[in-house]
N, CA, C and O atoms as a Tripos MOL2 file, in Angstrom:
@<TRIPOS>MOLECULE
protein
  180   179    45     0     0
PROTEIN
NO_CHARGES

@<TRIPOS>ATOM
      1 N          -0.9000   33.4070  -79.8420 N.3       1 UNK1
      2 CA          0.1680   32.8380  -79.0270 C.3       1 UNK1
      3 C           0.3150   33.6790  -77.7680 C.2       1 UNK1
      4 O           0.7790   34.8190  -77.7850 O.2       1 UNK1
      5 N          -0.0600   33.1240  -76.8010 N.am      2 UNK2
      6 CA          0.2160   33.7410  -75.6610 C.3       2 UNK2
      7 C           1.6580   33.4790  -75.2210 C.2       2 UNK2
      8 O           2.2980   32.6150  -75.8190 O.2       2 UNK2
      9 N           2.3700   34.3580  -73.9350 N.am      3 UNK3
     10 CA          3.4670   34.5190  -73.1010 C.3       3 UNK3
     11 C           3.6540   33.1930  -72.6460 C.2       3 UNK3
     12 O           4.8410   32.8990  -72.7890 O.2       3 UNK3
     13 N           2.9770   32.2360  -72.1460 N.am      4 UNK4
     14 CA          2.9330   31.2390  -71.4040 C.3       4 UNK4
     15 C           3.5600   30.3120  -72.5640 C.2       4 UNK4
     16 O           4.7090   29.8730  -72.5330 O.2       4 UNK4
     17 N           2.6430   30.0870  -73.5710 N.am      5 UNK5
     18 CA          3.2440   29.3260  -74.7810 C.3       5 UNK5
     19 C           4.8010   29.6150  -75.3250 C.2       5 UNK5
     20 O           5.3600   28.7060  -75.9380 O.2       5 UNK5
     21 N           5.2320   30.3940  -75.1860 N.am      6 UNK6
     22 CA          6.5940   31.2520  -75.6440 C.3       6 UNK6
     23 C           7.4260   30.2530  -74.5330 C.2       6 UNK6
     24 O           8.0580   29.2390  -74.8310 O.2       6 UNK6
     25 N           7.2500   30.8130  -73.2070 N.am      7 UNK7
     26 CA          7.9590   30.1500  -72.0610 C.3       7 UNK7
     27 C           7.9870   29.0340  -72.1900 C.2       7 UNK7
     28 O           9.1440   28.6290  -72.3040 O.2       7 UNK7
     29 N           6.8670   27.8850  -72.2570 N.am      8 UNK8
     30 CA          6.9080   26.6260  -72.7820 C.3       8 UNK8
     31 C           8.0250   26.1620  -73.6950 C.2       8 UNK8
     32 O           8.8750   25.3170  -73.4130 O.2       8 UNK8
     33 N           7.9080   26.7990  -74.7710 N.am      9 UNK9
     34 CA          8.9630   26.7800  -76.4140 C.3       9 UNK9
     35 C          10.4610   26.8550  -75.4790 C.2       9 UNK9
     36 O          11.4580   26.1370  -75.4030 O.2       9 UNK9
     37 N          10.2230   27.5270  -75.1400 N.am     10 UNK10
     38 CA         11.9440   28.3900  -74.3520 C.3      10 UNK10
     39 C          12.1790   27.1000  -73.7440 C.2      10 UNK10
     40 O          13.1160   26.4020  -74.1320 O.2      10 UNK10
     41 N          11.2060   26.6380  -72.5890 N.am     11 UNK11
     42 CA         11.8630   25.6480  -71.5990 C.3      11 UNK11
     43 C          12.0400   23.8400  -72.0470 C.2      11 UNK11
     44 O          12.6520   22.9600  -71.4410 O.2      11 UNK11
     45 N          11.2330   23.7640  -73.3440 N.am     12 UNK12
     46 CA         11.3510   22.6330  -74.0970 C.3      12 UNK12
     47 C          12.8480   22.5380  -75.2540 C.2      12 UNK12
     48 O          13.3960   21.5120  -75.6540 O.2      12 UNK12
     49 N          13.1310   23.6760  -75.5010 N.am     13 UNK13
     50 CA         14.3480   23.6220  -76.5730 C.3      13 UNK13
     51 C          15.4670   24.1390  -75.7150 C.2      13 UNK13
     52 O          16.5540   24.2380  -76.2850 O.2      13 UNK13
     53 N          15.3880   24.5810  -74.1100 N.am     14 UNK14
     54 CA         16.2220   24.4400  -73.7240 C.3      14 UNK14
     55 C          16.8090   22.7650  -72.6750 C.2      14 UNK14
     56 O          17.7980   22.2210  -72.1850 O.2      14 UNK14
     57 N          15.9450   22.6780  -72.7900 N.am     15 UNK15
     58 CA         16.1000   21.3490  -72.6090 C.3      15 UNK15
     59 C          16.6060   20.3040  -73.5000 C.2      15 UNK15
     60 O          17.7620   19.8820  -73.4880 O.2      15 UNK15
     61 N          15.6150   19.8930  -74.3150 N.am     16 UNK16
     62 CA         16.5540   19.3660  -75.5770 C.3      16 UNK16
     63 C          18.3580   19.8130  -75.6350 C.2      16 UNK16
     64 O          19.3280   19.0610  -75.7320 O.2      16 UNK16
     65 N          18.3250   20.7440  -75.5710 N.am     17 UNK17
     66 CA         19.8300   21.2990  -75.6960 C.3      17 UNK17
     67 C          20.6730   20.8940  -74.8940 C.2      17 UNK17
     68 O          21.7620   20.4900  -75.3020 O.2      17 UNK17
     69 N          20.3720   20.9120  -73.6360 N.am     18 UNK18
     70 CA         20.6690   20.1320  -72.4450 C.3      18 UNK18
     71 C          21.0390   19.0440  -72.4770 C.2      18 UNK18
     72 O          22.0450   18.7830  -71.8180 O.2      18 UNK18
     73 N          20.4740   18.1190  -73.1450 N.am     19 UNK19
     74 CA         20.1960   16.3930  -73.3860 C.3      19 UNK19
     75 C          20.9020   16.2460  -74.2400 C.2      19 UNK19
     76 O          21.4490   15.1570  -74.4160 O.2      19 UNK19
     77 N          21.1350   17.4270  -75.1360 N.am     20 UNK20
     78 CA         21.7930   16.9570  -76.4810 C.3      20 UNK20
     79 C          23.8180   17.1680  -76.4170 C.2      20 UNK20
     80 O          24.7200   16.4830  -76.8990 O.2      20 UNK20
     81 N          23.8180   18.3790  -75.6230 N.am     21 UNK21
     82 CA         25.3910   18.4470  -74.8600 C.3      21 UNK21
     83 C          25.4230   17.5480  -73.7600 C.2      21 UNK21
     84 O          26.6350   17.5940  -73.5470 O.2      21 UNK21
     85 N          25.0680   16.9210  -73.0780 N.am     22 UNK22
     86 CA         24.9470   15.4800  -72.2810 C.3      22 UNK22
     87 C          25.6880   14.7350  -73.1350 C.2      22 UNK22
     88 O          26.8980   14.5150  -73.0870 O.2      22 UNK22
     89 N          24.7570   14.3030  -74.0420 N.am     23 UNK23
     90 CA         24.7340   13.2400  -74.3970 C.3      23 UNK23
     91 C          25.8250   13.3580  -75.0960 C.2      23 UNK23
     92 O          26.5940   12.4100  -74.9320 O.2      23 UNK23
     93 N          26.3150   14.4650  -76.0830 N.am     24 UNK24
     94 CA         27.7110   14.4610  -76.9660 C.3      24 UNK24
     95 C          29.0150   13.9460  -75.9480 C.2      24 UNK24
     96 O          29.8820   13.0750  -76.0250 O.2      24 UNK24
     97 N          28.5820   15.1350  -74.8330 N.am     25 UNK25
     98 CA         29.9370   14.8860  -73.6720 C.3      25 UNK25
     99 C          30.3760   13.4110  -73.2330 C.2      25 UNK25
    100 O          31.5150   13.0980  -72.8860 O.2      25 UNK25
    101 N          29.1250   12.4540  -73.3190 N.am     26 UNK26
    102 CA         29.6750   11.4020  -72.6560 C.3      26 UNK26
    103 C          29.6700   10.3840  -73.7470 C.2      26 UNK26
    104 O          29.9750    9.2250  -73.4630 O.2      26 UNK26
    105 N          29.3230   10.7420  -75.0810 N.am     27 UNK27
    106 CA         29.5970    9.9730  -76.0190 C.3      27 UNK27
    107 C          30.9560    9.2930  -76.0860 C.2      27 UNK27
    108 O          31.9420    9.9930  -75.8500 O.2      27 UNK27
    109 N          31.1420    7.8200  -76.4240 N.am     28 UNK28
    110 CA         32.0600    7.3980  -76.1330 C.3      28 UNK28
    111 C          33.3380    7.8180  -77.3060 C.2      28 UNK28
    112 O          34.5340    7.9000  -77.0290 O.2      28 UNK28
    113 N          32.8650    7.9940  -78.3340 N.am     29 UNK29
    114 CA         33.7880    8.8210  -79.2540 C.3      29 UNK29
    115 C          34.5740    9.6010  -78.8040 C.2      29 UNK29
    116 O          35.7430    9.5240  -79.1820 O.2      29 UNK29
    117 N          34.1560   10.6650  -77.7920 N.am     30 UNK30
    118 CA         34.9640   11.7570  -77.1680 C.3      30 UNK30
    119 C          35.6590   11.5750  -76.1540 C.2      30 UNK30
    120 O          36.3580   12.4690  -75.6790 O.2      30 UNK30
    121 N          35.5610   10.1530  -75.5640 N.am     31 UNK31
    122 CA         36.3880   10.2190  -74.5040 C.3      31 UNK31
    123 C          37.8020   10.1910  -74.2780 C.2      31 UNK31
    124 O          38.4200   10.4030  -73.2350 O.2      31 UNK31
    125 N          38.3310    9.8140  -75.7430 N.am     32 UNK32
    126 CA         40.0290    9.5820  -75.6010 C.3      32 UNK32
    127 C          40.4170   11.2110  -75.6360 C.2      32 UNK32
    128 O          41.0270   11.5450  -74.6200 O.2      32 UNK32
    129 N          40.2490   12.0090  -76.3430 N.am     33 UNK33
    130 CA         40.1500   13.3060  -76.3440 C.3      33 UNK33
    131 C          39.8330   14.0320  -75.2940 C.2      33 UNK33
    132 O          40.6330   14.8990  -74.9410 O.2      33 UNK33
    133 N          38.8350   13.8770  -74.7010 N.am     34 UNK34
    134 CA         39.0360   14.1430  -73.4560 C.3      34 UNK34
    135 C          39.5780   14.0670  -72.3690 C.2      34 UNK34
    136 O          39.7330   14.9270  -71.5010 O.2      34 UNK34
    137 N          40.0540   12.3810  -72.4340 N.am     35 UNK35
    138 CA         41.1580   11.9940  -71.1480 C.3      35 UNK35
    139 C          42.4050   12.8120  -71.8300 C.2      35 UNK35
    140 O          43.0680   13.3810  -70.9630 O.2      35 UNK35
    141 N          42.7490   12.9560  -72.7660 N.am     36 UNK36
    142 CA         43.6980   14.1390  -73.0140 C.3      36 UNK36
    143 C          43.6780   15.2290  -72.6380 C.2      36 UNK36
    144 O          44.7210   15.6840  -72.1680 O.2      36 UNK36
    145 N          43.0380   15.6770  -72.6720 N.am     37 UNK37
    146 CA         42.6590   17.3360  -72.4400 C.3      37 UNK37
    147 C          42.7200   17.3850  -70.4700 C.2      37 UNK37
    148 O          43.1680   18.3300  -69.8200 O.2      37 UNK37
    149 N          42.2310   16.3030  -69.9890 N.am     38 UNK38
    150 CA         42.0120   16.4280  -68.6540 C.3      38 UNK38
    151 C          43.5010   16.3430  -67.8520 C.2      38 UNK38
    152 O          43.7890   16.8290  -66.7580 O.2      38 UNK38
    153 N          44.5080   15.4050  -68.9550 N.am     39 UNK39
    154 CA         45.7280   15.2790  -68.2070 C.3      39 UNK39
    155 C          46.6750   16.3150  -68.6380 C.2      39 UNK39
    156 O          47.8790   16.1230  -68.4640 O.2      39 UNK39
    157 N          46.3020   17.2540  -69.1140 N.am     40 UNK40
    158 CA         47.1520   18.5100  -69.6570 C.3      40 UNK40
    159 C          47.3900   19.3530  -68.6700 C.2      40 UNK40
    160 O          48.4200   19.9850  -68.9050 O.2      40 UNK40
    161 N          46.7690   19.7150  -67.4200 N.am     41 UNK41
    162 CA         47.7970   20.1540  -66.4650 C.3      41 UNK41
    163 C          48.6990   19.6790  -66.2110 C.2      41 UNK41
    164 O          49.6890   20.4080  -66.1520 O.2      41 UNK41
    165 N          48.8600   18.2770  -65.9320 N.am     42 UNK42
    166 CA         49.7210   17.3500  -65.4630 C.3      42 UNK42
    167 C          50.6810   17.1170  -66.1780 C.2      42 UNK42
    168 O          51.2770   16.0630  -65.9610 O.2      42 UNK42
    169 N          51.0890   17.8700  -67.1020 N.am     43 UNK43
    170 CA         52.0450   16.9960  -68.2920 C.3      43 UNK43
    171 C          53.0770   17.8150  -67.9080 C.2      43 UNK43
    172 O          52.7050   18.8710  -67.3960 O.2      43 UNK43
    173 N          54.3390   17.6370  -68.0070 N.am     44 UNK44
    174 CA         55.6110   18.4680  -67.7560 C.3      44 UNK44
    175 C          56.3980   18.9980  -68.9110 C.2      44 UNK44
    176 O          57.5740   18.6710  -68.7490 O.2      44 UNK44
    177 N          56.2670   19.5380  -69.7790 N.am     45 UNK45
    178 CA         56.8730   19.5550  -71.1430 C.3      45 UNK45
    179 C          58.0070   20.5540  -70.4770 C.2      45 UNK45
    180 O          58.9260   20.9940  -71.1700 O.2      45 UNK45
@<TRIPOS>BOND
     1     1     2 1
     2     2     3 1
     3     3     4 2
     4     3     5 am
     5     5     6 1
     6     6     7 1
     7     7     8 2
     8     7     9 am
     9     9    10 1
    10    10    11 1
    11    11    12 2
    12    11    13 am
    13    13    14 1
    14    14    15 1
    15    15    16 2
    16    15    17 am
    17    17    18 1
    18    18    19 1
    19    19    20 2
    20    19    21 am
    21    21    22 1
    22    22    23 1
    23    23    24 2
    24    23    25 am
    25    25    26 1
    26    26    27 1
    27    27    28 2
    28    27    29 am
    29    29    30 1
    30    30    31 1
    31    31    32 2
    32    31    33 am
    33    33    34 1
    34    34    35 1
    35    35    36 2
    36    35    37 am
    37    37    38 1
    38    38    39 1
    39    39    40 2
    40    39    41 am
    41    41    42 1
    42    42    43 1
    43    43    44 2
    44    43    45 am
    45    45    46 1
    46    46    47 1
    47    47    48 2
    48    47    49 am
    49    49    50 1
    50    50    51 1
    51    51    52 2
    52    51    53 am
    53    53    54 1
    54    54    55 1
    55    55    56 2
    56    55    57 am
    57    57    58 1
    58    58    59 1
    59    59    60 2
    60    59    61 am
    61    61    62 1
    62    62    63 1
    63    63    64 2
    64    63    65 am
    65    65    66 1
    66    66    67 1
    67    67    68 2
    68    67    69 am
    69    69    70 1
    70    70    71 1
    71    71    72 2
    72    71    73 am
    73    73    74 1
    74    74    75 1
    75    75    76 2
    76    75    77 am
    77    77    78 1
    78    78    79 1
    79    79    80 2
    80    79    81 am
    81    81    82 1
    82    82    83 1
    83    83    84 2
    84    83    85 am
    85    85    86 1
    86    86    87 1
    87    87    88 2
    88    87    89 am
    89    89    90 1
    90    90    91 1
    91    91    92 2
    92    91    93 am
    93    93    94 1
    94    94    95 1
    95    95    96 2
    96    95    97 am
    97    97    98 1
    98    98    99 1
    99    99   100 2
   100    99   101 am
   101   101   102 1
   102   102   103 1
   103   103   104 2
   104   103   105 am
   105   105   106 1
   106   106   107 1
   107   107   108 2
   108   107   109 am
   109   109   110 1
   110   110   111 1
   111   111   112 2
   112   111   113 am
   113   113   114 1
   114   114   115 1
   115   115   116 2
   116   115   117 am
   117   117   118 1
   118   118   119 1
   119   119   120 2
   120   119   121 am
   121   121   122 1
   122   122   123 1
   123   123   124 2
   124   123   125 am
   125   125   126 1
   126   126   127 1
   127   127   128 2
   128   127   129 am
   129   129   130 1
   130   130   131 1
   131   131   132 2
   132   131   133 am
   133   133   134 1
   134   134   135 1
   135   135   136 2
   136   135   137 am
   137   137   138 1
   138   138   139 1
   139   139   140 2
   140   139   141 am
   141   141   142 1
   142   142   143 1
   143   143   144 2
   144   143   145 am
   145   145   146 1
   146   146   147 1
   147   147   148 2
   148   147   149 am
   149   149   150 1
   150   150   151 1
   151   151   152 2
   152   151   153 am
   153   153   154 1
   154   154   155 1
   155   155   156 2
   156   155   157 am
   157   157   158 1
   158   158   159 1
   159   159   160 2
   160   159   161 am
   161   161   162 1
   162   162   163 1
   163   163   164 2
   164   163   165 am
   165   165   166 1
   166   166   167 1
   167   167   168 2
   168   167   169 am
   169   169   170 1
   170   170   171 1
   171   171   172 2
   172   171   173 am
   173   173   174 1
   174   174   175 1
   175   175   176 2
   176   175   177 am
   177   177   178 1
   178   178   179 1
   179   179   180 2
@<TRIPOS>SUBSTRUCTURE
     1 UNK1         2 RESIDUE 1 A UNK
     2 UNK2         6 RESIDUE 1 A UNK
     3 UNK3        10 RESIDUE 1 A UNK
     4 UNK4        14 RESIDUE 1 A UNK
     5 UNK5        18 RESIDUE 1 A UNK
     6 UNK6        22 RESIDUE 1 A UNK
     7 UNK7        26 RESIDUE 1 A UNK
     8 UNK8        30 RESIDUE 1 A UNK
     9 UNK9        34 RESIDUE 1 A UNK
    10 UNK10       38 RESIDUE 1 A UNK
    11 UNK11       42 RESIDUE 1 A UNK
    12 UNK12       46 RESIDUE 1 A UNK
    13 UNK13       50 RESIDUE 1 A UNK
    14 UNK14       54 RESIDUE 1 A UNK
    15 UNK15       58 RESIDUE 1 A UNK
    16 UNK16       62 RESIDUE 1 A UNK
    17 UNK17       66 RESIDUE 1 A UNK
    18 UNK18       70 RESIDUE 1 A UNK
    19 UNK19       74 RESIDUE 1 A UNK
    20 UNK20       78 RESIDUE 1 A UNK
    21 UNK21       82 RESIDUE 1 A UNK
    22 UNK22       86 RESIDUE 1 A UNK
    23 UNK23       90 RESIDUE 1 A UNK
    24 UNK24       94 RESIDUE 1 A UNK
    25 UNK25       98 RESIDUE 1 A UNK
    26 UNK26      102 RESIDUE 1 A UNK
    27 UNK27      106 RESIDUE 1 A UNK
    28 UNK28      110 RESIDUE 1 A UNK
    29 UNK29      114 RESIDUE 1 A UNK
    30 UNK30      118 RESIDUE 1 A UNK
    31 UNK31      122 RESIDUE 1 A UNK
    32 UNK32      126 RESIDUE 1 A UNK
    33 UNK33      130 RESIDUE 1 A UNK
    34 UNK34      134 RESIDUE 1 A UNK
    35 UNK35      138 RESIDUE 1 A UNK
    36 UNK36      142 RESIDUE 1 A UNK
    37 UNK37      146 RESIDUE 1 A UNK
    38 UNK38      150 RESIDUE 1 A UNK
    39 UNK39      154 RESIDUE 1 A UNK
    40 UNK40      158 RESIDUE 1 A UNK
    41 UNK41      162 RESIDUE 1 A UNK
    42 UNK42      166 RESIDUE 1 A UNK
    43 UNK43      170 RESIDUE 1 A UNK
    44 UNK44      174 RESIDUE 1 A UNK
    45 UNK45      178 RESIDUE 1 A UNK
């Protein structure tokens, strides 16, 4: 296994990872939760 192959590994599973927090974030499941969280400065308690 060369250095080059390592870097490869690194830049393929960091990627994946990438794609994979993408994709959770804009999952539509999360969005009511999120529009919560986003209007929490705004709230006046």
């Amino acid at each position: 296994m060369d250095v080059n192959d390592l870097r490869v590994i690194v830049t393929v599973l960091s990627f994946v990872t990438f794609i994979g927090i993408w994709a959770w974030a804009w999952s539509r499941k999360n969005r009511e939760r999120f529009e919560e969280a986003a209007q929490l400065p705004f709230r006046d308690e």
